[in-house]
Structures are given as C-alpha cells and as structure tokens.
PQR file of N, CA, C, O and H, with PARSE charges and radii, in Angstrom:
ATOM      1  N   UNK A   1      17.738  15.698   1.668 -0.4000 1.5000
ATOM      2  CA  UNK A   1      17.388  14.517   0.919 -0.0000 2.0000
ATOM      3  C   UNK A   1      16.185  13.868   1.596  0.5500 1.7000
ATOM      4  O   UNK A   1      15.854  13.959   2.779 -0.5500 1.4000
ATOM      5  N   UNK A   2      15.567  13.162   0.557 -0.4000 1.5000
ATOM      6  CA  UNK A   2      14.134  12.322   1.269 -0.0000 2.0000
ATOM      7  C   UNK A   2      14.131  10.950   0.738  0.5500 1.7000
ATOM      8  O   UNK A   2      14.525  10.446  -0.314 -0.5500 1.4000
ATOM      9  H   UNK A   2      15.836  13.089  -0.403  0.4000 1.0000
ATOM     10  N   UNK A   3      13.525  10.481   1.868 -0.4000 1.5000
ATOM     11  CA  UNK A   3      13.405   8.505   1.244 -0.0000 2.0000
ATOM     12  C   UNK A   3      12.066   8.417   1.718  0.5500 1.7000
ATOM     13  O   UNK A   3      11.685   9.041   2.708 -0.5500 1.4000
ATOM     14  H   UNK A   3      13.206  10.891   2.722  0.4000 1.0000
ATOM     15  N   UNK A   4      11.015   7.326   0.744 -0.4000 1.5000
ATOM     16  CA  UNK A   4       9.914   7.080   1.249 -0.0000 2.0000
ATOM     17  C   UNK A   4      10.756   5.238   1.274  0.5500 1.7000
ATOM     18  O   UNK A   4      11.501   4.659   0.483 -0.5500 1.4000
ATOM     19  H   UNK A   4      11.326   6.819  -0.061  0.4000 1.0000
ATOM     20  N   UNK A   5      10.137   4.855   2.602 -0.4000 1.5000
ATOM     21  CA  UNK A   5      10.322   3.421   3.076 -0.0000 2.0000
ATOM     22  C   UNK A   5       8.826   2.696   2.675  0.5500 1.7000
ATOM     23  O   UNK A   5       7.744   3.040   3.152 -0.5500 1.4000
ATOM     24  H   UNK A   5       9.532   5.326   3.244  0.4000 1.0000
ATOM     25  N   UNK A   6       9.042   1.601   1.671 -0.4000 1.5000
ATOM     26  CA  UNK A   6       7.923   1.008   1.090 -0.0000 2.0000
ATOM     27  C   UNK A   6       7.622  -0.462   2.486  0.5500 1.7000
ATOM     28  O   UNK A   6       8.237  -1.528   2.503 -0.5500 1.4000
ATOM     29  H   UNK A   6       9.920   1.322   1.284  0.4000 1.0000
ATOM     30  N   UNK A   7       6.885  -0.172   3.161 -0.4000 1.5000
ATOM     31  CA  UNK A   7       6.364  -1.542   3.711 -0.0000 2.0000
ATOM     32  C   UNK A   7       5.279  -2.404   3.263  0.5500 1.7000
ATOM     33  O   UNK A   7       4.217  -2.161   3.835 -0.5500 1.4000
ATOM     34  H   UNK A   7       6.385   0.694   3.147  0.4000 1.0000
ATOM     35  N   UNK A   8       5.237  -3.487   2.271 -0.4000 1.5000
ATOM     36  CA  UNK A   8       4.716  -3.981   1.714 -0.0000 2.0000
ATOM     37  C   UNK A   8       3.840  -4.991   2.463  0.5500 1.7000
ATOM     38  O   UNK A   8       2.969  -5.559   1.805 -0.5500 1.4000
ATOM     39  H   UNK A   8       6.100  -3.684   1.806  0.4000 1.0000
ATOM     40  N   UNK A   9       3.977  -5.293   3.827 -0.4000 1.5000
ATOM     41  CA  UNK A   9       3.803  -6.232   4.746 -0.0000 2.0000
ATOM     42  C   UNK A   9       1.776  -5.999   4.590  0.5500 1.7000
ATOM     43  O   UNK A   9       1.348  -4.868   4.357 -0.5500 1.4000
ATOM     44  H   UNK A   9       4.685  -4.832   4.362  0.4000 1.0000
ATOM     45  N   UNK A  10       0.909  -7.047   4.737 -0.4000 1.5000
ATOM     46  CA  UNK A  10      -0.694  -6.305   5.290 -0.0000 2.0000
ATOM     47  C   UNK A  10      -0.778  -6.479   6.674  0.5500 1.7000
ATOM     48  O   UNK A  10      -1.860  -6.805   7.161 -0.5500 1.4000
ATOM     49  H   UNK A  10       1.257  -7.966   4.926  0.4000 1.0000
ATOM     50  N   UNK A  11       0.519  -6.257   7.603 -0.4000 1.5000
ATOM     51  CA  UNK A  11       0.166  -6.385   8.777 -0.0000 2.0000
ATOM     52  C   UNK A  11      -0.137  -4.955   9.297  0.5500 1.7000
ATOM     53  O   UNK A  11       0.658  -4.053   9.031 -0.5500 1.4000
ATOM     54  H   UNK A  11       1.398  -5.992   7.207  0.4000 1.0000
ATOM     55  N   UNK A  12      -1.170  -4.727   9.975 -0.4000 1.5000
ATOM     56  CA  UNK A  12      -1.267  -3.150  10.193 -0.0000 2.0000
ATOM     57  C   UNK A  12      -0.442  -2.639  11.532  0.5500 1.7000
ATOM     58  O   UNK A  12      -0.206  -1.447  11.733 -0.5500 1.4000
ATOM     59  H   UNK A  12      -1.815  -5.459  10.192  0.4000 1.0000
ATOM     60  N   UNK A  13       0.010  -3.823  12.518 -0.4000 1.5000
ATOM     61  CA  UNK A  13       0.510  -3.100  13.856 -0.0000 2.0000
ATOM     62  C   UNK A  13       2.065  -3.268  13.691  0.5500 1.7000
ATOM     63  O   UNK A  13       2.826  -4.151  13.293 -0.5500 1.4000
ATOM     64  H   UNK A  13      -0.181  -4.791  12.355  0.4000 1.0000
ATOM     65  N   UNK A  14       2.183  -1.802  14.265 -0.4000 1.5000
ATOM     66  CA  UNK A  14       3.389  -0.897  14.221 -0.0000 2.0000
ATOM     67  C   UNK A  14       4.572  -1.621  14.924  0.5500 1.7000
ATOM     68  O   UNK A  14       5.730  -1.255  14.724 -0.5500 1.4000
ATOM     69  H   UNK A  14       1.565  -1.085  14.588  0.4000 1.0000
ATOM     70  N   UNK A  15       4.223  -2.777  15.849 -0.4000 1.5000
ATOM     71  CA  UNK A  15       5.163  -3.539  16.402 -0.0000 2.0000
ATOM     72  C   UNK A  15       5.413  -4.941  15.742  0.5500 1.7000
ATOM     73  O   UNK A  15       6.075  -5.845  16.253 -0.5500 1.4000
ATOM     74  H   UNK A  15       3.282  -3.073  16.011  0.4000 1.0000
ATOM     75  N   UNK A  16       4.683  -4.983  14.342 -0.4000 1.5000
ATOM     76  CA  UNK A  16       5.126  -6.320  13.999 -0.0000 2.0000
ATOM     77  C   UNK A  16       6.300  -5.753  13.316  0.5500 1.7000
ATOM     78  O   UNK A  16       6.804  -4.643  13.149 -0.5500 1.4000
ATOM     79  H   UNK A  16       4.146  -4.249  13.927  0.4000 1.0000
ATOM     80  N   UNK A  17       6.583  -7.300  12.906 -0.4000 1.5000
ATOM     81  CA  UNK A  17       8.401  -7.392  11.916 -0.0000 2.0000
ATOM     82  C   UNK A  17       9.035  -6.185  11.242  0.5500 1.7000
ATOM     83  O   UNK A  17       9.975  -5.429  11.488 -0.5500 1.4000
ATOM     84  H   UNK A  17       6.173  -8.202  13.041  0.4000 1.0000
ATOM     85  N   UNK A  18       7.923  -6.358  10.078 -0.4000 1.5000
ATOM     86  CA  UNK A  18       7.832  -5.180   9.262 -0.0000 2.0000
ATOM     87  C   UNK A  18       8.032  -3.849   9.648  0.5500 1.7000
ATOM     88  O   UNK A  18       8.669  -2.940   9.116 -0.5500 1.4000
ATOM     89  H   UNK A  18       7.160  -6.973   9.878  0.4000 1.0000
ATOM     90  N   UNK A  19       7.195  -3.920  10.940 -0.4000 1.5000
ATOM     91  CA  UNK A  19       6.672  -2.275  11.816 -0.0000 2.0000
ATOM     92  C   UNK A  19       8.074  -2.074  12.417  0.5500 1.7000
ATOM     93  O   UNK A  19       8.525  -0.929  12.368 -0.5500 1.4000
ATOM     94  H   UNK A  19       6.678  -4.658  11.372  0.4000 1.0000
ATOM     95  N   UNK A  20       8.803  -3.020  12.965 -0.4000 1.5000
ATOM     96  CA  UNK A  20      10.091  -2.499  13.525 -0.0000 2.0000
ATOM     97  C   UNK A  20      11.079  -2.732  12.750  0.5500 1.7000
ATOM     98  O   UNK A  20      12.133  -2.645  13.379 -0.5500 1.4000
ATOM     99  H   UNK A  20       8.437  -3.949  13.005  0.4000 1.0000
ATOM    100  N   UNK A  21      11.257  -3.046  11.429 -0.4000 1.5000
ATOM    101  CA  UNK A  21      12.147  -2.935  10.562 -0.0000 2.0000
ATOM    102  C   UNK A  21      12.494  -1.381   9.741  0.5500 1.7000
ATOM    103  O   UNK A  21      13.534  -0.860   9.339 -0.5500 1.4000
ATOM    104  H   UNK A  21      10.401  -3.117  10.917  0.4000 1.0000
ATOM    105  N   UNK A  22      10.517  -0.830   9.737 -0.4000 1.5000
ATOM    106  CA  UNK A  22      10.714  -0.179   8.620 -0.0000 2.0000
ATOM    107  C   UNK A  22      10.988   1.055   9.703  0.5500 1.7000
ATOM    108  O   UNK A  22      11.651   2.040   9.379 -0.5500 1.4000
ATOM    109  H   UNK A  22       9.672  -1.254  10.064  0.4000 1.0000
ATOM    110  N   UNK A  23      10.391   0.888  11.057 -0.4000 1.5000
ATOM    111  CA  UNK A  23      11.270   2.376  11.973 -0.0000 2.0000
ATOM    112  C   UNK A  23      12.699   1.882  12.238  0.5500 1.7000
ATOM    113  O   UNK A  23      13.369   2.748  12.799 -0.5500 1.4000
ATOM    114  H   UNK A  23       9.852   0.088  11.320  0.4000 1.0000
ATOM    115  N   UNK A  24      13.095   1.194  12.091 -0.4000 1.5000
ATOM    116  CA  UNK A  24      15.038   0.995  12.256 -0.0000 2.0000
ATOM    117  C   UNK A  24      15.840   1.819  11.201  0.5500 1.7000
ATOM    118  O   UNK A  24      16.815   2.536  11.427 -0.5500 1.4000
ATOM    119  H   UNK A  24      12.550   0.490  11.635  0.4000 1.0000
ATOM    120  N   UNK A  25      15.074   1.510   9.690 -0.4000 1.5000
ATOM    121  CA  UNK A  25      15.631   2.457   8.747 -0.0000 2.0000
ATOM    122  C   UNK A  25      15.329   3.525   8.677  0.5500 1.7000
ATOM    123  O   UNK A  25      16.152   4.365   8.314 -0.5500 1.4000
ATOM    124  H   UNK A  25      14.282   0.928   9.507  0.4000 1.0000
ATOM    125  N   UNK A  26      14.172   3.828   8.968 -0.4000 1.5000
ATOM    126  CA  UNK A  26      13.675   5.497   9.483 -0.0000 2.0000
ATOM    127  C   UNK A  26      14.693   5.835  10.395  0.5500 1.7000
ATOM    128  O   UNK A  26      15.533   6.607   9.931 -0.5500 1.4000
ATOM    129  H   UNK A  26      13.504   3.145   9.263  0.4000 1.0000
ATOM    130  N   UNK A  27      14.860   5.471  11.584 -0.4000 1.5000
ATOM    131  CA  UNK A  27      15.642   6.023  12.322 -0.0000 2.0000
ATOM    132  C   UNK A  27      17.443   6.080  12.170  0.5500 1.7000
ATOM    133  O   UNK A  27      18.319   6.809  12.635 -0.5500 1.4000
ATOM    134  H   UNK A  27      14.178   4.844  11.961  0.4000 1.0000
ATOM    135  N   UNK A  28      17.419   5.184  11.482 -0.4000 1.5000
ATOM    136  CA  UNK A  28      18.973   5.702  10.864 -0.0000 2.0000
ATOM    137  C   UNK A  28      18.996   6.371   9.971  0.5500 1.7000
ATOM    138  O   UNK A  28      19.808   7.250  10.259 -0.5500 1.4000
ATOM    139  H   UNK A  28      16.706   4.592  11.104  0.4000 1.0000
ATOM    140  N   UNK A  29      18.515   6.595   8.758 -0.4000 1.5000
ATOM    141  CA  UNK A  29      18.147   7.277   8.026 -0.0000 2.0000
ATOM    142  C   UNK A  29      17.650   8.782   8.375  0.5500 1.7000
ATOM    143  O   UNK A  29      17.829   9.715   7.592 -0.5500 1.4000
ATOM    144  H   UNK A  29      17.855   5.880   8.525  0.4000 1.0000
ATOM    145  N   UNK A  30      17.095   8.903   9.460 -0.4000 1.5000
ATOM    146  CA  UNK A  30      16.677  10.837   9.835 -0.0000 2.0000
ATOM    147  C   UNK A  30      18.625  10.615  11.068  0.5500 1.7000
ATOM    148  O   UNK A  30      19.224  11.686  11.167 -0.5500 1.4000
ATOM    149  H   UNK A  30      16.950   8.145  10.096  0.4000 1.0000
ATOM    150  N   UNK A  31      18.934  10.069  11.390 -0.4000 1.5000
ATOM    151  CA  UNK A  31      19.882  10.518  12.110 -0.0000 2.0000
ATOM    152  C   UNK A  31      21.110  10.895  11.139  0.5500 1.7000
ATOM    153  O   UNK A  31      22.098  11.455  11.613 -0.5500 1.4000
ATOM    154  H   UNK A  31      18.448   9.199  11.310  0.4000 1.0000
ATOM    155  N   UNK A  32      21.005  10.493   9.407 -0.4000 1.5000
ATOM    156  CA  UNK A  32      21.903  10.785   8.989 -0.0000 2.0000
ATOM    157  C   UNK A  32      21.258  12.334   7.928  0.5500 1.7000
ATOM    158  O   UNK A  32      21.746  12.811   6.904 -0.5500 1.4000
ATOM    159  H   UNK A  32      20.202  10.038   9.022  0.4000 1.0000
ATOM    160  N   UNK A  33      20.264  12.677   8.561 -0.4000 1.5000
ATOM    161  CA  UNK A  33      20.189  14.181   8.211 -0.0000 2.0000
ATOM    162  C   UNK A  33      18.988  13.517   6.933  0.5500 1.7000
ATOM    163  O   UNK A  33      18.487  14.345   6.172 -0.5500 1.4000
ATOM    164  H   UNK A  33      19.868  12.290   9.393  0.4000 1.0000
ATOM    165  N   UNK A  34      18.651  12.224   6.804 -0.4000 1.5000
ATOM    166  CA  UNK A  34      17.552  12.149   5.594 -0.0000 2.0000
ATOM    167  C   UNK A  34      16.519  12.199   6.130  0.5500 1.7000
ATOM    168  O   UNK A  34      16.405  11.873   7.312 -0.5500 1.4000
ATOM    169  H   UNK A  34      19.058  11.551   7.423  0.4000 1.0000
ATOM    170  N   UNK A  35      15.623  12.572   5.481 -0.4000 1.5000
ATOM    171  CA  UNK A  35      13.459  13.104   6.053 -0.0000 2.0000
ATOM    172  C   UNK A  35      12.866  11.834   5.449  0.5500 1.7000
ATOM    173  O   UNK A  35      12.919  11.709   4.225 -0.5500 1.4000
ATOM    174  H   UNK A  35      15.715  12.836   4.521  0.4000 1.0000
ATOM    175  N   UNK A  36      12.352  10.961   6.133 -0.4000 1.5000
ATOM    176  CA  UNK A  36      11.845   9.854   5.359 -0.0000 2.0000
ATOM    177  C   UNK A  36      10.166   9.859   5.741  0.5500 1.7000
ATOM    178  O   UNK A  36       9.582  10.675   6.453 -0.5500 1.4000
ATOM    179  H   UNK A  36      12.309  11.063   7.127  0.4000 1.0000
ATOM    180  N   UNK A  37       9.654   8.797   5.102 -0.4000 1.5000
ATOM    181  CA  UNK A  37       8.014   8.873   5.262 -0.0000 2.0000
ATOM    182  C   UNK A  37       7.712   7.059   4.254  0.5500 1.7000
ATOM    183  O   UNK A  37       7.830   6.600   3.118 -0.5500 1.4000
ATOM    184  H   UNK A  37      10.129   8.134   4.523  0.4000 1.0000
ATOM    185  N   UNK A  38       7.302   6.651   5.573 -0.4000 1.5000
ATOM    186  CA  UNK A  38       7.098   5.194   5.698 -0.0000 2.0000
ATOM    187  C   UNK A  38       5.907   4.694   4.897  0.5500 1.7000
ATOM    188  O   UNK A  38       4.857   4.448   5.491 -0.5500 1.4000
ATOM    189  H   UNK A  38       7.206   7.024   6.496  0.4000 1.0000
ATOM    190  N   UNK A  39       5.974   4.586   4.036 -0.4000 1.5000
ATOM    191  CA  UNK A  39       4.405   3.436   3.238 -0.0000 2.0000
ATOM    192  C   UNK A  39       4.259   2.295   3.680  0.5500 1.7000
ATOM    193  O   UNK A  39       4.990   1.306   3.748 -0.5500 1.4000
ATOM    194  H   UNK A  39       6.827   4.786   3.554  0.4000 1.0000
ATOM    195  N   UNK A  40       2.920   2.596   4.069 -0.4000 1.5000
ATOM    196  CA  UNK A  40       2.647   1.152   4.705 -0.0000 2.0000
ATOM    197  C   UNK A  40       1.345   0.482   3.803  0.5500 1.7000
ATOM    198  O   UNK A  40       0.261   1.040   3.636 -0.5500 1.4000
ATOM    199  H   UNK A  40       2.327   3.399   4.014  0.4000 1.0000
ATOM    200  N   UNK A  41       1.660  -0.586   3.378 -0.4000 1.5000
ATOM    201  CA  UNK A  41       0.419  -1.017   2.017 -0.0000 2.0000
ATOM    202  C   UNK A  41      -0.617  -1.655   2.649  0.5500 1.7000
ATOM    203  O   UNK A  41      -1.536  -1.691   1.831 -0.5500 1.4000
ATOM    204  H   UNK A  41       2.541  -1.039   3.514  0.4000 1.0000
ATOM    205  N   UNK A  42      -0.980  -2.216   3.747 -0.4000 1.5000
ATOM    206  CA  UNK A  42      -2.015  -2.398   4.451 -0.0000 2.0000
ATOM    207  C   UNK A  42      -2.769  -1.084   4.825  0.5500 1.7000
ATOM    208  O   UNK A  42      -3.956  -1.296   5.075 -0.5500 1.4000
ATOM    209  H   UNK A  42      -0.233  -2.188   4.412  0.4000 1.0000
ATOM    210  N   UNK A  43      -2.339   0.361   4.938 -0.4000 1.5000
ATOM    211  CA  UNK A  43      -3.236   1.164   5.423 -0.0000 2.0000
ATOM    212  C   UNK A  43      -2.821   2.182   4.344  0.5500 1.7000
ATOM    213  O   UNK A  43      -2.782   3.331   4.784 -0.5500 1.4000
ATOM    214  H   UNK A  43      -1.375   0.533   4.734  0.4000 1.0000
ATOM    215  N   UNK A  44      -2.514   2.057   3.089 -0.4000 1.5000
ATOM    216  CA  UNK A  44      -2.982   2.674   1.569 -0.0000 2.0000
ATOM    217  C   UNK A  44      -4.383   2.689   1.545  0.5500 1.7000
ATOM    218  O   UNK A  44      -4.921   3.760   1.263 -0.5500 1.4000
ATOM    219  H   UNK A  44      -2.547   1.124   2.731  0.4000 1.0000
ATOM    220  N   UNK A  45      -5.098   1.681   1.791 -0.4000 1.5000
ATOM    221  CA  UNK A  45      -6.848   2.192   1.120 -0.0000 2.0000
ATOM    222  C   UNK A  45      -6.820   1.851  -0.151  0.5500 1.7000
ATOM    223  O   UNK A  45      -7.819   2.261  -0.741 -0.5500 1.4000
ATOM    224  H   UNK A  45      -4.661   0.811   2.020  0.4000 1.0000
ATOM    225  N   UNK A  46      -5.733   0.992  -1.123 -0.4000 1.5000
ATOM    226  CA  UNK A  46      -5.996   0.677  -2.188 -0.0000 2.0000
ATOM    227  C   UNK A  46      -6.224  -0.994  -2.338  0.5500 1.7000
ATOM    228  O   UNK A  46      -5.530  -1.971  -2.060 -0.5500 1.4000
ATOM    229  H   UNK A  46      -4.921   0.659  -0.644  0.4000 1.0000
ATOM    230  N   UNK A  47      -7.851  -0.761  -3.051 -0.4000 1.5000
ATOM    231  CA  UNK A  47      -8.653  -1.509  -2.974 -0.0000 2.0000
ATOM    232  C   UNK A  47      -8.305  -3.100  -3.269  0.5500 1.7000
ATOM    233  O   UNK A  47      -8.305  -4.055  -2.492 -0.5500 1.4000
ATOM    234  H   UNK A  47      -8.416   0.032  -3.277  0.4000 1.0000
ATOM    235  N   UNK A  48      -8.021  -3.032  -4.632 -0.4000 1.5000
ATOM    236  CA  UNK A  48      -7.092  -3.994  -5.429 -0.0000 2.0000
ATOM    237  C   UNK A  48      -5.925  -5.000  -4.583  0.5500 1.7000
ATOM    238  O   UNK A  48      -5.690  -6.116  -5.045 -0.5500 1.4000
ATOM    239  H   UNK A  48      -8.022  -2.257  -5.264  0.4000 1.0000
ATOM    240  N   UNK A  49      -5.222  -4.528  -3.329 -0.4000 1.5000
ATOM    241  CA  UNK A  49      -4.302  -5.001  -2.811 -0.0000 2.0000
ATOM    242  C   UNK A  49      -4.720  -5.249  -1.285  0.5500 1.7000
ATOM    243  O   UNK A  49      -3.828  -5.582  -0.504 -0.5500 1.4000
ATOM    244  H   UNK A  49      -5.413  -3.621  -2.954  0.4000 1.0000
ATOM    245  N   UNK A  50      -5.834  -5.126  -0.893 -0.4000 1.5000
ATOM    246  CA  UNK A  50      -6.678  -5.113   0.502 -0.0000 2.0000
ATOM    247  C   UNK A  50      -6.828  -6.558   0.569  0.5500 1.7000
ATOM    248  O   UNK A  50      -7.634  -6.902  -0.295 -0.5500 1.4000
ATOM    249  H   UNK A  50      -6.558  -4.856  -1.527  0.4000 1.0000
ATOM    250  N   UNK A  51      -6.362  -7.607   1.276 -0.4000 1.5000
ATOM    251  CA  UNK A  51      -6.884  -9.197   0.707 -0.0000 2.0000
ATOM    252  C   UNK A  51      -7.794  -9.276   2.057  0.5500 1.7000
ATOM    253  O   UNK A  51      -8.400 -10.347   2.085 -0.5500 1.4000
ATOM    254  H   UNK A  51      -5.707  -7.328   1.978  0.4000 1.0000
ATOM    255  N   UNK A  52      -8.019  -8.581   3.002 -0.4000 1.5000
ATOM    256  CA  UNK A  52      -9.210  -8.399   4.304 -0.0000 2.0000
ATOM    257  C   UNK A  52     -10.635  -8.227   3.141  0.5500 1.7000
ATOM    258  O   UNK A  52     -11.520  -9.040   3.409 -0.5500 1.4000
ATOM    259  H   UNK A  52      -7.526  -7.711   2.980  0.4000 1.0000
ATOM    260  N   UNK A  53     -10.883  -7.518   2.208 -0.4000 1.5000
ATOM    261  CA  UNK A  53     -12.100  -7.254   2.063 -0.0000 2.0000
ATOM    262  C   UNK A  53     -12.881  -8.568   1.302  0.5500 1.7000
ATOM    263  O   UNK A  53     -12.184  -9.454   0.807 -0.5500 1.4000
ATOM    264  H   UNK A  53     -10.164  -6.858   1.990  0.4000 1.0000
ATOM    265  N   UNK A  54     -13.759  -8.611   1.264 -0.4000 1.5000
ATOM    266  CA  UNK A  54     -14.618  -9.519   0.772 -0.0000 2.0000
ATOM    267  C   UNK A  54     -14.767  -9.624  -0.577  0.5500 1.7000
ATOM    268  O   UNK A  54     -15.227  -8.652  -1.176 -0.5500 1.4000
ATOM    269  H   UNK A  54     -14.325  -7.891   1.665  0.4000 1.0000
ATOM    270  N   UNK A  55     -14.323 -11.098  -1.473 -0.4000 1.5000
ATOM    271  CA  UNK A  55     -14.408 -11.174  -2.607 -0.0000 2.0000
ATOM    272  C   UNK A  55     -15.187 -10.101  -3.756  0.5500 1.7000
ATOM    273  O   UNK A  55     -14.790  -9.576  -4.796 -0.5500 1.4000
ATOM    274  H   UNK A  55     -13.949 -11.888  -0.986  0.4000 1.0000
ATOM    275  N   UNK A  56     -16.506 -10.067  -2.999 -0.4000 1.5000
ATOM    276  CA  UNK A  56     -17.271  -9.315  -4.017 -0.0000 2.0000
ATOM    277  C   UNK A  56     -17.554  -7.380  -4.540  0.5500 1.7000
ATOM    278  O   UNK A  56     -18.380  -6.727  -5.178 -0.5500 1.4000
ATOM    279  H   UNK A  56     -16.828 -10.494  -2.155  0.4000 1.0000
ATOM    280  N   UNK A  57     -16.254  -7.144  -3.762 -0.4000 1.5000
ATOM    281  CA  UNK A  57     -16.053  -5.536  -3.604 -0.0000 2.0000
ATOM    282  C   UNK A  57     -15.206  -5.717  -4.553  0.5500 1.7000
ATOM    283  O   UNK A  57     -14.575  -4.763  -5.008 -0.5500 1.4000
ATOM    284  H   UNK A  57     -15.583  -7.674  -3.245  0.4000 1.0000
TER
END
C-alpha cells in the first residue's frame, strides 16, 4: 500500500511544525509496512500558490 502525505504548510525547513508532523506520519506509516512520499507545497514549483514570488510573475 502507498500514502502520499500532503504538507500544505509554505514553510520550506524540514524541522518546522509541519516538517516534523508530516515525518511522524511517515514514520508510522512505513513501520506499518505502508511506502509513503511527502508533498510538500512550498517546494512544488507551482507558480499560482508560491506567495514568496513577486506580484508581477
């Protein structure tokens, strides 16, 4: 079985809230035999949801 973990947070470091929430469920989650893969929406690259870039992009 597979789970993708949605982190919606735009914080990009791996030790904020978010960052150690979304490896807590990763890590229970692969110890119960599931393969997971963490989305993180600050480092998507999608443009539309980036609130760092500058109004006029």
């Amino acid at each position: 079985m597979k789970a993708i973990l949605f982190n919606g947070s735009l914080e990009r470091r791996s030790e904020s809230t978010s960052g150690i929430i979304s490896s807590y469920f990763s890590d229970r989650l692969e110890a119960l035999g599931i393969q997971t893969d963490i989305f993180t929406l600050a480092d998507s690259g999608i443009p539309c949801l980036m609130s760092h870039l500058p109004k006029h992009l």
